[in-house]
PyMOL Python script that loads the backbone (N, CA, C, O; Angstrom):
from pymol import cmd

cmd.read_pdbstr("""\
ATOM      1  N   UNK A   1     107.613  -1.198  -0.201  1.00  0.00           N
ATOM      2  CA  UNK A   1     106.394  -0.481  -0.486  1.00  0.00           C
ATOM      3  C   UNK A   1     106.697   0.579  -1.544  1.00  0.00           C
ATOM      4  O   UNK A   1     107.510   1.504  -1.527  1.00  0.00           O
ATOM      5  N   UNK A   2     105.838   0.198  -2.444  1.00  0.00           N
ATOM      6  CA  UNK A   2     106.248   1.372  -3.820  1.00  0.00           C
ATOM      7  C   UNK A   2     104.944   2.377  -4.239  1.00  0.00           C
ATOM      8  O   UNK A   2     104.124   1.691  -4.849  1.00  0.00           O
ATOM      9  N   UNK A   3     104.632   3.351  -4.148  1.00  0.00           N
ATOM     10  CA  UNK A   3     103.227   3.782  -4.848  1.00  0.00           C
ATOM     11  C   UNK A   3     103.903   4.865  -4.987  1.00  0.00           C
ATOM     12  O   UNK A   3     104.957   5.098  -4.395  1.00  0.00           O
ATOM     13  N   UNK A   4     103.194   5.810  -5.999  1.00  0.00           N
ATOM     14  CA  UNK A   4     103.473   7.140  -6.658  1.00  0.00           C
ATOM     15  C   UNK A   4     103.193   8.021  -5.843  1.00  0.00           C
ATOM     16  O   UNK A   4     102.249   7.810  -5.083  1.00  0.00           O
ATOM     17  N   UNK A   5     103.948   9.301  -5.756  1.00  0.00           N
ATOM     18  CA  UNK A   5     103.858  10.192  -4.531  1.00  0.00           C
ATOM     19  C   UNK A   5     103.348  11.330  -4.706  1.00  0.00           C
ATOM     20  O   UNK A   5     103.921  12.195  -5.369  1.00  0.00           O
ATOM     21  N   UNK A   6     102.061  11.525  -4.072  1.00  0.00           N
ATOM     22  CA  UNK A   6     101.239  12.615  -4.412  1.00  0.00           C
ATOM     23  C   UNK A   6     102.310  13.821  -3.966  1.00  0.00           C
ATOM     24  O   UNK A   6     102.990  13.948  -2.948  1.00  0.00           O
ATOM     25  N   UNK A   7     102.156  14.737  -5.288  1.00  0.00           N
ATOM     26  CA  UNK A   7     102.400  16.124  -4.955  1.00  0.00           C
ATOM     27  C   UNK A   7     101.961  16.869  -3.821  1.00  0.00           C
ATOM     28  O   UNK A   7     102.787  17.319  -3.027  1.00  0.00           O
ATOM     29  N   UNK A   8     100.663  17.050  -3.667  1.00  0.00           N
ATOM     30  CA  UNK A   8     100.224  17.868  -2.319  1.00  0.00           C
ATOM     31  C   UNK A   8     100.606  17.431  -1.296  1.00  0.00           C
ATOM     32  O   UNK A   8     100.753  18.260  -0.398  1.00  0.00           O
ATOM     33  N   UNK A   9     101.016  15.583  -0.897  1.00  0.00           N
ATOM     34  CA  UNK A   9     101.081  14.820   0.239  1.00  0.00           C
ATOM     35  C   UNK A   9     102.842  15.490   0.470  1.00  0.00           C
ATOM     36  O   UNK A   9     103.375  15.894   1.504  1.00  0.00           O
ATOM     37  N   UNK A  10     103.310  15.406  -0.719  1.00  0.00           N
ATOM     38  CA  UNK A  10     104.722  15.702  -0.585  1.00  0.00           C
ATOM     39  C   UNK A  10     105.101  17.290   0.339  1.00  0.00           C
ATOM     40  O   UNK A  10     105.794  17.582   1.314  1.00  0.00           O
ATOM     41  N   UNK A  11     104.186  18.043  -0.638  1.00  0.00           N
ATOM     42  CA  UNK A  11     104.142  19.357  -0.127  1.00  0.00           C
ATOM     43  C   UNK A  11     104.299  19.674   1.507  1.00  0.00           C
ATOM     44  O   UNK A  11     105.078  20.307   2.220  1.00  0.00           O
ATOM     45  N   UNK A  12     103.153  18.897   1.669  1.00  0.00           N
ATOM     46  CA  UNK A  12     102.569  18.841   3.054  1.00  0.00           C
ATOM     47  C   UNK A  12     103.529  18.758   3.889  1.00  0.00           C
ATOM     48  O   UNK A  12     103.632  19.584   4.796  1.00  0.00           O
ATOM     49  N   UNK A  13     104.204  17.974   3.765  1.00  0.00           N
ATOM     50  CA  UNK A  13     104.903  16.885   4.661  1.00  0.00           C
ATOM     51  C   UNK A  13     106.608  18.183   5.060  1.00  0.00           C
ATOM     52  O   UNK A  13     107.145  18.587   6.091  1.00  0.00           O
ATOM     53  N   UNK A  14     106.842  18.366   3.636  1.00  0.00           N
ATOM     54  CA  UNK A  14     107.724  19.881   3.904  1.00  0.00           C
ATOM     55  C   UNK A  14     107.735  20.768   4.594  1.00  0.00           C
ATOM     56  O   UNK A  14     108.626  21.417   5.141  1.00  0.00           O
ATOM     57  N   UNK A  15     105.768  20.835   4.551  1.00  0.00           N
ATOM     58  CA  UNK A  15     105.689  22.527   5.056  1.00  0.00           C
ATOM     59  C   UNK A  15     105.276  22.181   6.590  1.00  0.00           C
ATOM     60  O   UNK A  15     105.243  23.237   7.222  1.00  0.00           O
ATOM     61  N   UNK A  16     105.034  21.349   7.196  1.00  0.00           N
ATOM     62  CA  UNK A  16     105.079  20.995   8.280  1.00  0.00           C
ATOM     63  C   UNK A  16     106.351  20.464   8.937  1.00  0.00           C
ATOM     64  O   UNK A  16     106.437  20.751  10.131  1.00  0.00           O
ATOM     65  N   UNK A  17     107.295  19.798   8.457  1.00  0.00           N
ATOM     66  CA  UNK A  17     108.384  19.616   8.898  1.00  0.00           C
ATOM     67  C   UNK A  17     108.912  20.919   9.113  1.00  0.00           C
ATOM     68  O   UNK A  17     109.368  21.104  10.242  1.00  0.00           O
ATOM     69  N   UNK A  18     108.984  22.209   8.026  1.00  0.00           N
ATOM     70  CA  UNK A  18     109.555  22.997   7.833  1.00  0.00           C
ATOM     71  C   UNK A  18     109.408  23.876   9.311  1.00  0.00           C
ATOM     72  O   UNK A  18     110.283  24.219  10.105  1.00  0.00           O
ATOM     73  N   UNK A  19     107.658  24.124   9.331  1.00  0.00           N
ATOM     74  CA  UNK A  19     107.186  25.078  10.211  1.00  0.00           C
ATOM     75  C   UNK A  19     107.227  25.006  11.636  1.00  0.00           C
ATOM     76  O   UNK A  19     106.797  25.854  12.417  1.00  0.00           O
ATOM     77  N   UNK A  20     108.003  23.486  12.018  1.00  0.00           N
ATOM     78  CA  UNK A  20     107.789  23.137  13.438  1.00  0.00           C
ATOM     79  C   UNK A  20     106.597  22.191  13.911  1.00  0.00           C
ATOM     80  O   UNK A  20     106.517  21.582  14.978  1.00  0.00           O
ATOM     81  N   UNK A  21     105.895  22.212  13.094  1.00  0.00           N
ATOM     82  CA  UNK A  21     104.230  21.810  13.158  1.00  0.00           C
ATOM     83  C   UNK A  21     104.173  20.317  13.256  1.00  0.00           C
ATOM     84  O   UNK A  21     103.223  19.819  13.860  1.00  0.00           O
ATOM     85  N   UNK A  22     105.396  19.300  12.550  1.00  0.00           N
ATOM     86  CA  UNK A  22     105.227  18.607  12.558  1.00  0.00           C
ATOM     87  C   UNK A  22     105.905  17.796  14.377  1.00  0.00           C
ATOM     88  O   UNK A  22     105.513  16.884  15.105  1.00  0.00           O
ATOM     89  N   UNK A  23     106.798  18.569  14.402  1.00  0.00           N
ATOM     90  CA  UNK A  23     107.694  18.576  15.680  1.00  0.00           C
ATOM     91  C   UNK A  23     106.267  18.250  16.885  1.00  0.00           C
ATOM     92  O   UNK A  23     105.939  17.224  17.481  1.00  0.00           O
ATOM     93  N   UNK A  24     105.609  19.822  16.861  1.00  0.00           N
ATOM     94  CA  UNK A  24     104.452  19.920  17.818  1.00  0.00           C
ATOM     95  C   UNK A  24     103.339  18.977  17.735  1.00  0.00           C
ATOM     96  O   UNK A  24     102.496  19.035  18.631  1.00  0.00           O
ATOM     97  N   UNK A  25     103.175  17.945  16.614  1.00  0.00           N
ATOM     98  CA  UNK A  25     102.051  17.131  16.373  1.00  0.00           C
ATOM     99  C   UNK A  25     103.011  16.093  17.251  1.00  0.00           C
ATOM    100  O   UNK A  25     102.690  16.137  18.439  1.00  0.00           O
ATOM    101  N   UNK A  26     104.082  15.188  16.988  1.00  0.00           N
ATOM    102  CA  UNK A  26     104.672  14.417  17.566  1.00  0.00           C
ATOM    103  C   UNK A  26     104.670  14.402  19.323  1.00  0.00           C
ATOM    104  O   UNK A  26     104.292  13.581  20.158  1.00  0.00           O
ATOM    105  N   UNK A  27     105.332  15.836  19.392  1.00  0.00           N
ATOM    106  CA  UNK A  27     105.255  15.647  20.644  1.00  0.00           C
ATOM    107  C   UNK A  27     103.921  15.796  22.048  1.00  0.00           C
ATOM    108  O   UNK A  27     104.015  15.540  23.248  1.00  0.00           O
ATOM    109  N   UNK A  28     102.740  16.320  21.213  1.00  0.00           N
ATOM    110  CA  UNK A  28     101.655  16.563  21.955  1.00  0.00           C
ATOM    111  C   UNK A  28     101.120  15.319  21.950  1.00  0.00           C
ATOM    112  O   UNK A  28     100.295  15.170  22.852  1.00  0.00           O
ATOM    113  N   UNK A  29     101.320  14.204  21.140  1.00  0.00           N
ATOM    114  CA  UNK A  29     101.012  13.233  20.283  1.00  0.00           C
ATOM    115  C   UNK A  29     101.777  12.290  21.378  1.00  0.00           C
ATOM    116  O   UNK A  29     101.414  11.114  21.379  1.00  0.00           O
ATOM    117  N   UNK A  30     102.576  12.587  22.112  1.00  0.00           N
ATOM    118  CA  UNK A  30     103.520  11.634  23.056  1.00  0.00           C
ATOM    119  C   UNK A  30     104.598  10.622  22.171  1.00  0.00           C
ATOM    120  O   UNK A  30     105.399   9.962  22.833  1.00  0.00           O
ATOM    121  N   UNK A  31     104.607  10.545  21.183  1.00  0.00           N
ATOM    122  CA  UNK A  31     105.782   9.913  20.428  1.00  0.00           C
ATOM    123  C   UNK A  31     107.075  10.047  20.398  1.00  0.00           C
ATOM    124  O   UNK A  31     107.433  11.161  20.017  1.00  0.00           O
ATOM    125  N   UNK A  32     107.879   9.341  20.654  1.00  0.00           N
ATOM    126  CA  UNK A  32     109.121   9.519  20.936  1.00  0.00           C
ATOM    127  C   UNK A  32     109.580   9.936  19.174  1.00  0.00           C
ATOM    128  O   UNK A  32     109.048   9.830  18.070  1.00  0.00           O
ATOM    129  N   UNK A  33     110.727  10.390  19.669  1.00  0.00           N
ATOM    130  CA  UNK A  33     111.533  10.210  17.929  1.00  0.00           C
ATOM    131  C   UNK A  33     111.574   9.013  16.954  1.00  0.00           C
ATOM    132  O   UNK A  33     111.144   8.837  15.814  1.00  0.00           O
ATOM    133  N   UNK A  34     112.318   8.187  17.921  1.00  0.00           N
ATOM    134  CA  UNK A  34     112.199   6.204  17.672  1.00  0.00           C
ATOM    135  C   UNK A  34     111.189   6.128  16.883  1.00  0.00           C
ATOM    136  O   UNK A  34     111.189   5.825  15.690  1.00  0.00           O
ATOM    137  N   UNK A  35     109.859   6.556  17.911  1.00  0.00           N
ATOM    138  CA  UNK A  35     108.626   5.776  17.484  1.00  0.00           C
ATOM    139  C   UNK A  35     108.226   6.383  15.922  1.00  0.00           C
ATOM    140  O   UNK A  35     107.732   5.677  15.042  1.00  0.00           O
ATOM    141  N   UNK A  36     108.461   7.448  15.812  1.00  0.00           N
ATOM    142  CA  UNK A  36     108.165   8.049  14.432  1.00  0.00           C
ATOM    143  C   UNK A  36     109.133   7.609  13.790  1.00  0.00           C
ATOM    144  O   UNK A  36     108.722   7.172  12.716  1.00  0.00           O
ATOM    145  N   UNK A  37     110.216   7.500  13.897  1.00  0.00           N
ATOM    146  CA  UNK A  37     110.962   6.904  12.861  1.00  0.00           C
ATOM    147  C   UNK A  37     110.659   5.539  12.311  1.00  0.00           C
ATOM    148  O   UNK A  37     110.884   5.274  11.130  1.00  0.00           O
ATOM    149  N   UNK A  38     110.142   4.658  13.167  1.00  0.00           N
ATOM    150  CA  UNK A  38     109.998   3.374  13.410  1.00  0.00           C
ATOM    151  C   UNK A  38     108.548   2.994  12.409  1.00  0.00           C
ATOM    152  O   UNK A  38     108.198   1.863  12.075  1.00  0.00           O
ATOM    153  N   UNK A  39     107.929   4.169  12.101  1.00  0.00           N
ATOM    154  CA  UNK A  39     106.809   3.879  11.371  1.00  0.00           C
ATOM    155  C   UNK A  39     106.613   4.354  10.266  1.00  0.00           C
ATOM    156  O   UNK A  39     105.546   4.099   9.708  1.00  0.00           O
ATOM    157  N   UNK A  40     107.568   5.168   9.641  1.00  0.00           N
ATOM    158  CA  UNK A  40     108.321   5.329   8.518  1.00  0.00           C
ATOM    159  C   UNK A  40     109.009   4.917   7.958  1.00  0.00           C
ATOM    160  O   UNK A  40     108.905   4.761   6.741  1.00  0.00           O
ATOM    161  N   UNK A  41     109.821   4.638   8.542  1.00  0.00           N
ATOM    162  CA  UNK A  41     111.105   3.598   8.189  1.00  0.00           C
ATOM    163  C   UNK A  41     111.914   4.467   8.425  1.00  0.00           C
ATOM    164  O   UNK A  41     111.408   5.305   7.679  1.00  0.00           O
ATOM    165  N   UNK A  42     112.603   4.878   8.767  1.00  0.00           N
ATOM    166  CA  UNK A  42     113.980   5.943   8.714  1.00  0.00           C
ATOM    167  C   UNK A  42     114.406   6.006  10.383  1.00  0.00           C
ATOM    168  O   UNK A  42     113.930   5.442  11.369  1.00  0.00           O
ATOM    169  N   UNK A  43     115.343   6.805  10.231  1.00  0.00           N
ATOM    170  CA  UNK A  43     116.276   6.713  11.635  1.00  0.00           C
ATOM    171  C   UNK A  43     115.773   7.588  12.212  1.00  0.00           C
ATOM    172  O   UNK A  43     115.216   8.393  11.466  1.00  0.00           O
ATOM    173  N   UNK A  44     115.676   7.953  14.005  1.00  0.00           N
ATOM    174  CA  UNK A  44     115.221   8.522  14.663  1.00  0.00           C
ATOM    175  C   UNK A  44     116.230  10.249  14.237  1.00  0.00           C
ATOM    176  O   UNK A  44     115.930  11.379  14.623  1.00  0.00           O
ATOM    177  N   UNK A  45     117.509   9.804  13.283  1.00  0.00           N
ATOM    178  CA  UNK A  45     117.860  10.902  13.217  1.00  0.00           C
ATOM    179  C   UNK A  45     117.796  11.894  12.379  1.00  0.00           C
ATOM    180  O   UNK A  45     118.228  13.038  12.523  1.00  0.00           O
ATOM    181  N   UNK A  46     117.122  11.323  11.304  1.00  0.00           N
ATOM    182  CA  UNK A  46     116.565  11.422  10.063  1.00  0.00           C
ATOM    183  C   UNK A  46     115.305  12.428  10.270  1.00  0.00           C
ATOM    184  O   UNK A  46     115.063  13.451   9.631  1.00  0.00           O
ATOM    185  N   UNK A  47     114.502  11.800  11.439  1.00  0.00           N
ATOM    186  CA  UNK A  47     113.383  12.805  11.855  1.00  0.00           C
ATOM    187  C   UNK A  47     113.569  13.839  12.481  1.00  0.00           C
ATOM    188  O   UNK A  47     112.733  14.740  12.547  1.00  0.00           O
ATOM    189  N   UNK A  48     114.854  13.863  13.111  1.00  0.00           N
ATOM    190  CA  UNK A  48     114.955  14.904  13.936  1.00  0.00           C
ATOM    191  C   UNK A  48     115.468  16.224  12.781  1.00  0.00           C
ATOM    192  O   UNK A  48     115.149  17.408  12.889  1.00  0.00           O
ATOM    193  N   UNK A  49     116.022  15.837  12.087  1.00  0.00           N
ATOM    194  CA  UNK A  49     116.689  16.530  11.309  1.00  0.00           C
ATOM    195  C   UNK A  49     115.353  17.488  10.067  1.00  0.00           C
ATOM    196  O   UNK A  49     115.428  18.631   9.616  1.00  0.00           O
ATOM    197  N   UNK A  50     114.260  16.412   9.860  1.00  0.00           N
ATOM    198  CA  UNK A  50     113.355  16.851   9.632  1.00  0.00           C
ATOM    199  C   UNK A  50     112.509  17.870  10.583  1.00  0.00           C
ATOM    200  O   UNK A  50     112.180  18.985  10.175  1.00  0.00           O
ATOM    201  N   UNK A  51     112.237  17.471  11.675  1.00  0.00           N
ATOM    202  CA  UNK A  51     111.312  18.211  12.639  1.00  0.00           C
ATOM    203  C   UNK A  51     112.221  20.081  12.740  1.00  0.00           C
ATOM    204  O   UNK A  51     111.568  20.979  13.271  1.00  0.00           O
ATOM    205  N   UNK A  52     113.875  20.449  12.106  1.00  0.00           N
ATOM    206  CA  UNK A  52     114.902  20.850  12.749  1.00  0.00           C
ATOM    207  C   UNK A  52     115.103  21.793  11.150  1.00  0.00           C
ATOM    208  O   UNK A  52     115.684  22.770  10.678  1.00  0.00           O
ATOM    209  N   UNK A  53     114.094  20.603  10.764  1.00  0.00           N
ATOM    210  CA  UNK A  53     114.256  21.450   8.551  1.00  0.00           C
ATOM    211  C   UNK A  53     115.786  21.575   7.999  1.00  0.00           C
ATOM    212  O   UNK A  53     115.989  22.200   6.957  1.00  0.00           O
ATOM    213  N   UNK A  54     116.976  20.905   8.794  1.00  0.00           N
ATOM    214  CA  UNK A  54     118.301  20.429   9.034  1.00  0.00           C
ATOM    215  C   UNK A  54     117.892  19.699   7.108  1.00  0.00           C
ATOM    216  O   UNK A  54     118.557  19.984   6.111  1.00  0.00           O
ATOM    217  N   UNK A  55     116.901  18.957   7.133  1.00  0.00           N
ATOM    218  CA  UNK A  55     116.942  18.175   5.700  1.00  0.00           C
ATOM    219  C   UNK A  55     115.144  18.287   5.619  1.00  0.00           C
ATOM    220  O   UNK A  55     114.384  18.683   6.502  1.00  0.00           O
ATOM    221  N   UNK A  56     114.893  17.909   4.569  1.00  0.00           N
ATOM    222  CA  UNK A  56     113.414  17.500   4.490  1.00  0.00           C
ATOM    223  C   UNK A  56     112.878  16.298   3.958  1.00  0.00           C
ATOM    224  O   UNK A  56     113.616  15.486   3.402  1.00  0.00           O
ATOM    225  N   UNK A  57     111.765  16.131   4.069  1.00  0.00           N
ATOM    226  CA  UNK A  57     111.216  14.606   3.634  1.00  0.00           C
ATOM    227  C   UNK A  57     111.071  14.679   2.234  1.00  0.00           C
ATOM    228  O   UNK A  57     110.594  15.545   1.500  1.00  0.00           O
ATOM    229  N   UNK A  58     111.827  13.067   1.925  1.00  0.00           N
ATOM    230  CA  UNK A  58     111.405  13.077   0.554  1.00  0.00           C
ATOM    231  C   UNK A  58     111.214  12.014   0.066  1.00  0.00           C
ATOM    232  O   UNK A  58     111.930  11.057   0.361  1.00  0.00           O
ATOM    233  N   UNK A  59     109.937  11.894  -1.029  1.00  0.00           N
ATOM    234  CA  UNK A  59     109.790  10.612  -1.703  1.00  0.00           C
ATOM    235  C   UNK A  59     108.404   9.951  -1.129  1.00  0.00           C
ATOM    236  O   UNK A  59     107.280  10.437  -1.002  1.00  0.00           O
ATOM    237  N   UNK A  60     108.955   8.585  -0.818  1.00  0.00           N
ATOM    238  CA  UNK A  60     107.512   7.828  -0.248  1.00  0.00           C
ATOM    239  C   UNK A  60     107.501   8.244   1.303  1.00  0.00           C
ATOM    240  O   UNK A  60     106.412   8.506   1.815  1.00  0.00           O
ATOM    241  N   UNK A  61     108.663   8.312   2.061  1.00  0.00           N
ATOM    242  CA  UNK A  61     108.885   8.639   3.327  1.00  0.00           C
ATOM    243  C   UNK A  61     108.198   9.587   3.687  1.00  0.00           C
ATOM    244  O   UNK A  61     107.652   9.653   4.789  1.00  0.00           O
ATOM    245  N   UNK A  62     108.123  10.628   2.611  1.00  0.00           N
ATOM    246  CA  UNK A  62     107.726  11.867   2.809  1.00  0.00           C
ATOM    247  C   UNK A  62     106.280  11.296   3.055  1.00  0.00           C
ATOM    248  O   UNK A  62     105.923  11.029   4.202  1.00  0.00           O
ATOM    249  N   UNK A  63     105.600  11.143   2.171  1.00  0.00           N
ATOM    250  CA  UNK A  63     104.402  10.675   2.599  1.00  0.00           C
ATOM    251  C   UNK A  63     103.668   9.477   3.696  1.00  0.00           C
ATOM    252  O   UNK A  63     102.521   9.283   4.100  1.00  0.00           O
ATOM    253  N   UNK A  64     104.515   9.058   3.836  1.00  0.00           N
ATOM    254  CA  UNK A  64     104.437   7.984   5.032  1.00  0.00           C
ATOM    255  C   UNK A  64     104.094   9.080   6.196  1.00  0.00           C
ATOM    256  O   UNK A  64     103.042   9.396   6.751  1.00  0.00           O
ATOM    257  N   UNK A  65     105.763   9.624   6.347  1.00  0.00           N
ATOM    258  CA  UNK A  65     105.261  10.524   7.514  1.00  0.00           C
ATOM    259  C   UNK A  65     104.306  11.538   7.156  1.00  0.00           C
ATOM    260  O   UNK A  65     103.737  11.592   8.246  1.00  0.00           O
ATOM    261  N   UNK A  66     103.767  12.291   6.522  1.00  0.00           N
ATOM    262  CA  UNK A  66     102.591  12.955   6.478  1.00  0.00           C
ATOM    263  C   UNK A  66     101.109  12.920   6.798  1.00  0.00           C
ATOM    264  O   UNK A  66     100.150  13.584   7.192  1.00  0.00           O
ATOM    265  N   UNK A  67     101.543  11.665   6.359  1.00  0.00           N
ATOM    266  CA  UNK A  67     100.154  10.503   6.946  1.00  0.00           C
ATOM    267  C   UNK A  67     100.117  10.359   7.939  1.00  0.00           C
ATOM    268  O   UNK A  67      98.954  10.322   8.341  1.00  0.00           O
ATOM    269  N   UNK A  68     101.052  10.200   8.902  1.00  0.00           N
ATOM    270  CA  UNK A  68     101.303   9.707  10.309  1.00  0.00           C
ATOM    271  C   UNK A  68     100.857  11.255  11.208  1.00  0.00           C
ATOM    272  O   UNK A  68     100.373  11.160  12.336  1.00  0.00           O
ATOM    273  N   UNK A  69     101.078  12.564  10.588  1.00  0.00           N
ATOM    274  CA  UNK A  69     100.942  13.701  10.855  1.00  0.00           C
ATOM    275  C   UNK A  69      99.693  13.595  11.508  1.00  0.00           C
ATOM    276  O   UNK A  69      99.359  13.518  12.691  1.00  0.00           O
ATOM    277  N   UNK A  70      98.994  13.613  10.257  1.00  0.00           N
ATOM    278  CA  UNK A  70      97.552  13.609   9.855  1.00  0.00           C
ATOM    279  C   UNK A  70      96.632  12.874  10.652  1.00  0.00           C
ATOM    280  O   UNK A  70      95.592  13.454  10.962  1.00  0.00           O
ATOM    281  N   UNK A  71      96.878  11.321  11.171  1.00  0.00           N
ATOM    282  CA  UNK A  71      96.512  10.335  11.957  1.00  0.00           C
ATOM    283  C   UNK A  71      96.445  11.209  13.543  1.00  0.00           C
ATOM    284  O   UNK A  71      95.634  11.589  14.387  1.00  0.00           O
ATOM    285  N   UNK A  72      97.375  11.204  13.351  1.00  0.00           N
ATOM    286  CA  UNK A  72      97.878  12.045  14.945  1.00  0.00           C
ATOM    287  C   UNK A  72      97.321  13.157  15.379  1.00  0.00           C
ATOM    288  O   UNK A  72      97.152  13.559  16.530  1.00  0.00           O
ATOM    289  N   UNK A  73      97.076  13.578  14.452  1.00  0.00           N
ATOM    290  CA  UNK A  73      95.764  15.078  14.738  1.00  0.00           C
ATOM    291  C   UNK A  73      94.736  14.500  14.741  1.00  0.00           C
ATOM    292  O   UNK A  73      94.093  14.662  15.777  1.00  0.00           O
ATOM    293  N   UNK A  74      94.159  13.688  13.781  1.00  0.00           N
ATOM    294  CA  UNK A  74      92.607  13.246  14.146  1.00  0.00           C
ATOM    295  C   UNK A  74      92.626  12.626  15.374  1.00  0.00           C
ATOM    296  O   UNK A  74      91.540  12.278  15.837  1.00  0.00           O
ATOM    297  N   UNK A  75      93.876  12.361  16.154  1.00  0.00           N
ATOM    298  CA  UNK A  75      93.748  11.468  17.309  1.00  0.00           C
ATOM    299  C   UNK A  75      93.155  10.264  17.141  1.00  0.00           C
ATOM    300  O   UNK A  75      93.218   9.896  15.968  1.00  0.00           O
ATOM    301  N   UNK A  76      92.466   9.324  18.044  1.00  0.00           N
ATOM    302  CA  UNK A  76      92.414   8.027  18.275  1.00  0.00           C
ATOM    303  C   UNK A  76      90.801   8.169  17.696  1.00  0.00           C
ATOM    304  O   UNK A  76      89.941   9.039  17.836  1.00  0.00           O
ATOM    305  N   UNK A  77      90.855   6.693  16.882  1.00  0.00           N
ATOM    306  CA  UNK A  77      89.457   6.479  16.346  1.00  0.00           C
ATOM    307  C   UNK A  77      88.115   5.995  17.158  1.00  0.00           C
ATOM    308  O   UNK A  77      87.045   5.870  16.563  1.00  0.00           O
TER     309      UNK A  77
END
""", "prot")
cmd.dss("prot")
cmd.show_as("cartoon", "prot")
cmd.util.cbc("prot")
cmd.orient("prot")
């Protein structure tokens, strides 16, 4: 999967990893680590390290998971 990576999506995805926020969407969200990793593509350790700001998201990933953020707050359709 290749598409160009929005700046703001990128942003996003930082400042929520960064702030904990994304941590607290996951887990209110009931998702395991796995499972977020698993829908990104990346390793469950990869996220943790993100949720931990240990590293941050970058690229398409970044936006993958941002999206997944985002989903997860609007909750179920």
């Amino acid at each position: 999967m290749e598409f160009d990576v929005d700046p703001v999506e990128l942003a996003d995805a930082r400042a929520m990893a960064a702030s904990g926020a994304a941590r607290r969407i996951r887990v209110a969200s009931r998702l395991s680590l796995s499972e977020v990793a698993r829908e990104v593509g990346v390793t469950p350790a990869a996220v943790q390290k993100w949720e931990t700001a240990v590293m941050l998201p970058k690229g398409e990933r970044a936006v993958l998971y941002v999206r997944l953020l985002r989903r997860l707050l609007k909750g179920p359709s």
